[in-house]
Structure formats: structure tokens, C-alpha cells
C-alpha positions as CSV (number, residue, x, y, z in Angstrom):
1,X,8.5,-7.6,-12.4
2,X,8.5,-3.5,-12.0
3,X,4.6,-4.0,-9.5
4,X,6.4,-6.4,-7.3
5,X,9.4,-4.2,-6.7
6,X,7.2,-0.4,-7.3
7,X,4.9,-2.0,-4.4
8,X,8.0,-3.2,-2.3
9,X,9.4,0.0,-2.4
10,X,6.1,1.8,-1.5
11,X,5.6,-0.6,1.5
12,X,9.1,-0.4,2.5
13,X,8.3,4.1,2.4
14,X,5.8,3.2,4.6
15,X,7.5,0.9,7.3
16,X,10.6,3.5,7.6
17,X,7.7,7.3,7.7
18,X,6.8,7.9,11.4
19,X,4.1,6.6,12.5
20,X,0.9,9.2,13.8
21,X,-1.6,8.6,16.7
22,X,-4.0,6.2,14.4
23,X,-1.2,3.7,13.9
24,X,-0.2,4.9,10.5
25,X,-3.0,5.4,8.7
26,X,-2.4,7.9,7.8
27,X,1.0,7.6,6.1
28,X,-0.5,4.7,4.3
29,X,-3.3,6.8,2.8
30,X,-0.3,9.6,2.0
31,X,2.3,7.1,0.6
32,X,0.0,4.1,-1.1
33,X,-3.0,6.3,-2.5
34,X,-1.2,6.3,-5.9
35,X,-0.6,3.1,-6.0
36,X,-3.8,1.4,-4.8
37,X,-5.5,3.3,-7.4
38,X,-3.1,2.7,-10.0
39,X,-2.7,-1.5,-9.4
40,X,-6.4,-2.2,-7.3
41,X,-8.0,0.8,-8.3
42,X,-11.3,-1.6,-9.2
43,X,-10.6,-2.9,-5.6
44,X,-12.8,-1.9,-1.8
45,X,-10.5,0.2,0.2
46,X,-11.2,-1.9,2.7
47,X,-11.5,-5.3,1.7
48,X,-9.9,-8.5,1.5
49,X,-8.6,-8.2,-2.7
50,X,-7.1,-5.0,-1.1
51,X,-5.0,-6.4,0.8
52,X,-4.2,-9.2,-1.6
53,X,-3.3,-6.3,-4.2
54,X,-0.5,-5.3,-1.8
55,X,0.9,-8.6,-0.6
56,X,3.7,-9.8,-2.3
57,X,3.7,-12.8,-4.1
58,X,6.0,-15.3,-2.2
């Protein structure tokens, strides 16, 4: 129960922080960094899993 709601609030951080000039990026690598290598860490960046890691179960 405490990933579902530590990634929703991380994702929600994310949504509400300006975004920059690359579309947020950058926020996302400032805000979720912690958390991708804490939950996915095993995981590419830039993958598919990754973004599985981060959705929230429905």
C-alpha cells in the first residue's frame, strides 16, 4: 500500500512543478530519480517495465 500512494504522490509533485523547455524532463529526472531507483532500479530508463513501474495499478 505505502508504493502506490509514495508513487502517487511523486507523480502528482511532478504534474503541479513548472514545466521547462523539454516538456518536463527535466523535473521528472529531479523529482522521480529517487524513486525509479529505489522501486525499478533493475529497470531501462527508458523502456517499457519503466513505465509500467510508475503506472498505477487500476
Amino acid at each position: 500500500m505505502t508504493r502506490p500512494l509514495t508513487l502517487a504522490f511523486v507523480l502528482g509533485l511532478a504534474l503541479v512543478a513548472p514545466a521547462s523547455a523539454d516538456g518536463g524532463k527535466d523535473n521528472l529526472k529531479r523529482y522521480c530519480t529517487g524513486d525509479a531507483t529505489t522501486y525499478c532500479g533493475g529497470l531501462d530508463p527508458a523502456g517499457e517495465e519503466m513505465k509500467a513501474c510508475f503506472t498505477l495499478p487500476s
